[in-house]
C-alpha positions in Angstrom: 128.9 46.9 10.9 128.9 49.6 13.6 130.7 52.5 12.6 132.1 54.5 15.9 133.8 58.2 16.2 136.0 58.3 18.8 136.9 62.0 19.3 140.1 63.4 21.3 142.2 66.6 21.0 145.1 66.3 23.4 147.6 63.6 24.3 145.8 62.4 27.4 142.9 62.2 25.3 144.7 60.1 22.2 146.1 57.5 24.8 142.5 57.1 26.1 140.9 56.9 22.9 143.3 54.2 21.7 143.0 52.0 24.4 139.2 52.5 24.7 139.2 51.4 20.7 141.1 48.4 21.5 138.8 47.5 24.1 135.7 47.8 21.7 137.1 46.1 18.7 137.6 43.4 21.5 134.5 43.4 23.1 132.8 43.5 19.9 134.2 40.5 18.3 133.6 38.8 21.2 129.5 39.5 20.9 129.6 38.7 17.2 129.6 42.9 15.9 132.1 43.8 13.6 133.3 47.5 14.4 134.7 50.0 12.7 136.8 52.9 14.2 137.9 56.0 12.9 137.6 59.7 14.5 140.0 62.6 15.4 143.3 61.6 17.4 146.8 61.6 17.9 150.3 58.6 17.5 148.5 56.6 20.2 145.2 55.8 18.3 147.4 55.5 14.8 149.5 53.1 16.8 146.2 50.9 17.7 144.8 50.7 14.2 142.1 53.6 14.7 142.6 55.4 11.3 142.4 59.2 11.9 140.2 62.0 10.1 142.2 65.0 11.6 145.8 64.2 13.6 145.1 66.5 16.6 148.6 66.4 17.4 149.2 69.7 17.7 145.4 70.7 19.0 145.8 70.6 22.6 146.4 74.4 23.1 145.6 76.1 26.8 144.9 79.6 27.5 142.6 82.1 25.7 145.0 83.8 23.8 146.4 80.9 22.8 143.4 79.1 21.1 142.6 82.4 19.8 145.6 82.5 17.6 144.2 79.0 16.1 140.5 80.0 15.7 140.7 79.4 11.8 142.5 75.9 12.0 140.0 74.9 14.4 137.0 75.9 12.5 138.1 74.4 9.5 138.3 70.8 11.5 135.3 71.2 12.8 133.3 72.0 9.4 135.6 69.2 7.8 134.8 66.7 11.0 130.7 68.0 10.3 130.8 66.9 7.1 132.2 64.1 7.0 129.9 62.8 9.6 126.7 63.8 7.4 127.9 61.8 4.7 129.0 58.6 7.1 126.4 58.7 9.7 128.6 57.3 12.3 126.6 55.0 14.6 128.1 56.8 17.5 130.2 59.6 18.2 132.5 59.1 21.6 134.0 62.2 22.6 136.5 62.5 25.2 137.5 64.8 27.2 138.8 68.2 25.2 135.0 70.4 26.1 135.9 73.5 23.9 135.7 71.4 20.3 134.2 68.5 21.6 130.8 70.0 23.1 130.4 72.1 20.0 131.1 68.9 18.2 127.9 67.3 19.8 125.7 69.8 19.8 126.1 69.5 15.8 125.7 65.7 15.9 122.7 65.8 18.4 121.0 68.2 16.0 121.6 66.0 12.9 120.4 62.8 14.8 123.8 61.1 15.6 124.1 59.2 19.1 126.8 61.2 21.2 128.6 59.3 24.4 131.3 61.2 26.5 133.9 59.2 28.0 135.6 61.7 30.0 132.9 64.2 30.9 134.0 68.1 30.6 134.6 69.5 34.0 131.6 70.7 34.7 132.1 71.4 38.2 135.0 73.7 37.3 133.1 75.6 35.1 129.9 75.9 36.3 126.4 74.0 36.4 125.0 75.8 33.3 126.4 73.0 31.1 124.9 70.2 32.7 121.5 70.5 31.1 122.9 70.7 27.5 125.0 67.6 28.3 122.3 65.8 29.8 120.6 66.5 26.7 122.6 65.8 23.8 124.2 62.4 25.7 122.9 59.2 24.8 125.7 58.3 28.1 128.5 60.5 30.1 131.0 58.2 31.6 133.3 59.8 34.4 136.5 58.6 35.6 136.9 60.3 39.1 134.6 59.2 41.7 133.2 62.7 43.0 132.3 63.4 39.6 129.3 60.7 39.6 128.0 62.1 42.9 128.2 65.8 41.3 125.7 64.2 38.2 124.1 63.2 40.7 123.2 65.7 43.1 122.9 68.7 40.6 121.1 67.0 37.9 119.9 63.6 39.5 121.5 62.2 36.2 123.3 58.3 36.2 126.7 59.5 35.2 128.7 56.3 35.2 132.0 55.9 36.8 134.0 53.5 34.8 137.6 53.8 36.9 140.3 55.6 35.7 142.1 54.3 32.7 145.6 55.3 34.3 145.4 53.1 37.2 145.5 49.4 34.5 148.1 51.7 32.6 150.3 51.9 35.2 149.9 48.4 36.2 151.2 47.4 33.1 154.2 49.0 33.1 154.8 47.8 36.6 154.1 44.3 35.5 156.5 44.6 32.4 159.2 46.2 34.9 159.1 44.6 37.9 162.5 45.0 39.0 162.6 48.7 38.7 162.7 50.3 42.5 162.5 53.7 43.7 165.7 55.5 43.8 165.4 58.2 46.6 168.8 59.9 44.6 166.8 60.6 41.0 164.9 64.2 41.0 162.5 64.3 38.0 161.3 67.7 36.4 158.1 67.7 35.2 157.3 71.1 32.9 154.7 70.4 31.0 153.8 69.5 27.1 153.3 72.7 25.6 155.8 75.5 24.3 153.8 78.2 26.5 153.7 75.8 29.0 157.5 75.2 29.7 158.5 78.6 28.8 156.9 80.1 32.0 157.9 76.8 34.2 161.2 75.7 33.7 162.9 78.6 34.6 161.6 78.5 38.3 162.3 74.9 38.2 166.0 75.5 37.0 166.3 78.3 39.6 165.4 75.5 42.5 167.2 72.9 41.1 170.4 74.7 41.6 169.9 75.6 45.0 168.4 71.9 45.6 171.8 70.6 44.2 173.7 72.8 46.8 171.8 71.1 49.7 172.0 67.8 48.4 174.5 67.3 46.1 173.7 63.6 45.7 170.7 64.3 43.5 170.3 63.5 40.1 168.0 65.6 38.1 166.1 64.4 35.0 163.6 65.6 32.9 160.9 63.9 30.6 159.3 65.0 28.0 156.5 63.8 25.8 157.9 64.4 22.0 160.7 65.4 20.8 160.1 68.6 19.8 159.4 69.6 23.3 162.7 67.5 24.4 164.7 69.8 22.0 162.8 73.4 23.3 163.7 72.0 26.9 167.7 71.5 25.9 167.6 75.2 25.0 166.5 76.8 27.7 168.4 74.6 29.7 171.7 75.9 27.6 170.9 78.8 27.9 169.8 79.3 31.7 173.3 77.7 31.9 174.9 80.4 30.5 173.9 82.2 33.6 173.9 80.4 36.0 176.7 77.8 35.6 176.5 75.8 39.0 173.3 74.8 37.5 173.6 70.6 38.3 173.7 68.4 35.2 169.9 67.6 33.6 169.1 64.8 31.3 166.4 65.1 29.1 164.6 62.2 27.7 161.8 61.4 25.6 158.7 59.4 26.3 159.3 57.8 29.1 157.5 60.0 31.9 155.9 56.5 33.3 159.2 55.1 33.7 160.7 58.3 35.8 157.4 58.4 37.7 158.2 55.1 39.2 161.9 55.5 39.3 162.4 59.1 40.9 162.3 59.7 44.1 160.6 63.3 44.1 159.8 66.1 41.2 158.5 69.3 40.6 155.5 69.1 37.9 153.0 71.3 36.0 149.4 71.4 36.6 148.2 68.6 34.2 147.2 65.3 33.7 150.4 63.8 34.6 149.7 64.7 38.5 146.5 62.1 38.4 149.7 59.6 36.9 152.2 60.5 39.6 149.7 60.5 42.6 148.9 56.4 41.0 152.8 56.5 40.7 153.1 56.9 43.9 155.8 59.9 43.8 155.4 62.7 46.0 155.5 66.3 44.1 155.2 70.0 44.2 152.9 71.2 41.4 152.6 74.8 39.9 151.3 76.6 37.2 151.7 79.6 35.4 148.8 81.2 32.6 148.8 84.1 30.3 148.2 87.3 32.7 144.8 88.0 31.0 144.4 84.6 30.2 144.4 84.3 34.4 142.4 87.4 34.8 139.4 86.0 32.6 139.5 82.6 34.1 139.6 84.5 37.7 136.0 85.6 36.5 134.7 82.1 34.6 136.5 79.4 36.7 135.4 78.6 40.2 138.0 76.1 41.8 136.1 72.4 42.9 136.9 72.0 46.3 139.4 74.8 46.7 141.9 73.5 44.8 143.5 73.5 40.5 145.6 69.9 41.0 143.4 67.3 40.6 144.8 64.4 43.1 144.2 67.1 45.9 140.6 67.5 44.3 139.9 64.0 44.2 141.0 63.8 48.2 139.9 67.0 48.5 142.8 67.9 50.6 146.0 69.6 49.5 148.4 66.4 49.1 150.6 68.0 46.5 151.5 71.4 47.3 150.3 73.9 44.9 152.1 77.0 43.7 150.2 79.0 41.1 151.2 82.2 39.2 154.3 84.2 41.1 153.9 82.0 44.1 155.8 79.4 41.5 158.9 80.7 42.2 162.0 78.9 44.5 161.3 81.0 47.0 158.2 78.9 47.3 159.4 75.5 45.9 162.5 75.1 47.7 160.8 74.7 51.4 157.6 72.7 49.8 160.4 70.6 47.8 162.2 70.1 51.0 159.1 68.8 53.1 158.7 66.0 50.7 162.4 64.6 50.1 163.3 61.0 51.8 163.3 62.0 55.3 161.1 65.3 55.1 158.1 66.5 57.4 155.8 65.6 55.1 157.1 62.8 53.2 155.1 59.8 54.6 152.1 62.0 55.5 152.1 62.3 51.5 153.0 58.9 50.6 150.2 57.7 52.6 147.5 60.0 50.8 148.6 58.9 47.5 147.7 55.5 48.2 144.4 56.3 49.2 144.0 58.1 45.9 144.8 55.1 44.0 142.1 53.4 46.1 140.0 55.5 45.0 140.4 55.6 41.1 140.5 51.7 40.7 136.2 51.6 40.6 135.8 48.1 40.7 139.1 46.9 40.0 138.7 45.9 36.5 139.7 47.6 33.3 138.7 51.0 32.5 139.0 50.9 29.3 137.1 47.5 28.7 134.0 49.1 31.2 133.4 52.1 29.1 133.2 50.0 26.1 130.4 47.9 27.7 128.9 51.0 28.0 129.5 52.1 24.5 128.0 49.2 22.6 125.2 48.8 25.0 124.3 52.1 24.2 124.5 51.4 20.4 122.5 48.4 21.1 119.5 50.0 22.9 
């Protein structure tokens, strides 16, 4: 039996790690190995059968301040998670994504002998060149998911970083193919303000403050917004109350849970955090404006540690390297700032096909060879095991 850790720490990561530990119970039975999963995750890896160590649910935490406050809970997981993998002597630990924990995580497996894959490499080219060599070291494999990022291996290490296509694209696909009558409805406006408390508290505001001079210039809109869990559903409903208080013309906003993919497809044009769900919209197809907001301190520190890829925070415009969605960071994330960017990319704006257009090439780009993602990075996986 091959026993396999499959690490992850935020949602992205969980929805990843469940379909990549489908893929390898699959392709395992299929070569005669029985395999057994277990690792750190969230409701998407419960969901496929992976039992969990720790539920990192409520893990994914941004800003320096912000993990600070959590220092204790996450040393405790990780001198549980150390433990426990002495004792078990996993055949392979797969971490994904989540660099903070994770490369700390491998560092402590490398030095007790335990083969260490990342499926999702760390950003490396965000945060500098310096962790290249230690990754290099300590990783039996690093599988990328954006194209650019195997020519980076490449050129500053001259290390084979695979590209294994982006798992979003066959996830995307599937809910097209289990929808297929669900259209584009130039008419639906989707809000997009992130998954975490800190998160939506410094977004939603601006986005309320657009949305109700958006609904004075076109009053046929429908707004919506989407949220992951419903904790984060019920935090949006109350600022939304009370902004309303204040500002009673605001236009009517449903709130929904889980179903971002669907509105992705079915809305016309949104507003979005920074995050993940831009790589999902740009496959989506729907044209956005994207901002973000940090911590002032938090910003100051990452003006000194983070050096921006290409010139640019939002990934699809990374991945092009060209600014597809606009990008509104810090005060510039305000409606005097959305409302002109928002208007560019309506049906019928300057921009609208211009964008359209780029976000197909995108998609282009992210679909590798055209198979499944998950199913290519757990060839990789059990080859590695093999060797």
């Amino acid at each position: 039996m091959k026993k396999i850790w499959i690490m992850a720490g935020e949602s992205s990561g969980d929805l990843y790690g469940a379909r990549l530990g489908v893929a390898l119970k699959k392709l395992g039975a299929a070569r005669g190995e029985e395999i057994s999963l277990s690792g750190m995750g969230g409701a998407k890896m419960i969901e496929a059968g992976i039992p969990v160590k720790v539920d990192s649910t409520e893990l994914g935490v941004m800003g320096i301040f912000e993990v600070a406050k959590m220092l204790f809970t996450f040393v405790k997981i990780f001198r549980k998670l150390v433990k426990l993998a002495e004792e078990e002597r996993p055949d392979v630990v797969i971490l994904i994504d989540y660099p903070g924990f994770n490369l700390r995580f491998a560092k402590a497996m490398y030095k007790r002998g335990i083969k260490v894959i990342w499926y999702i490499s760390p950003q490396v080219w965000v945060w500098g060149k310096k962790r290249i060599p230690v990754l290099t070291k300590i990783c039996s494999e690093i599988m990328v998911i954006f194209p650019f990022e195997a020519d980076f291996y490449r050129e500053v290490a001259n290390y084979p970083a695979k590209f294994v296509g982006h798992p979003l694209i066959n996830i995307v696909d599937e809910r097209a193919a289990a929808t297929p009558d669900l259209v584009r409805d130039p008419d639906d406006f989707l809000l997009l303000p992130g998954s975490r408390k800190s998160e939506i508290t410094r977004l939603l505001v601006p986005m309320l403050r657009s949305a109700v001079l958006i609904a004075k210039q076109h009053p046929n809109l429908r707004f919506h917004l989407s949220a992951p869990r419903e904790y984060v559903a019920d935090f949006c409903r109350k600022t939304i109350g009370k902004f309303r208080k204040k500002h009673p013309d605001l236009p009517e906003i449903s709130v929904t849970v889980g179903d971002t993919g669907y509105w992705l497809r079915k809305a016309g044009t949104g507003i979005a955090a920074s995050g993940t769900v831009t790589v999902e919209a740009a496959i989506s197809g729907i044209p956005l404006v994207v901002g973000y907001k940090l911590n002032y301190f938090t910003l100051l520190i990452a003006a000194v540690l983070v050096k921006l890829y290409r010139g640019f925070f939002v990934m699809p415009n990374i991945i092009a390297n060209k600014e597809i969605y606009k990008e509104l960071l810090q005060y510039r994330f305000a409606p005097y700032r959305i409302i002109p960017e928002t208007e560019k990319i309506l049906p019928g704006g300057v921009r609208r096909a211009e964008v359209e257009n780029d976000l197909l090439q995108i998609r282009a780009s992210l679909a590798g060879d055209g198979g499944d993602a998950a199913m290519q990075a757990a060839t990789v996986c059990l080859n590695a095991i093999l060797k």
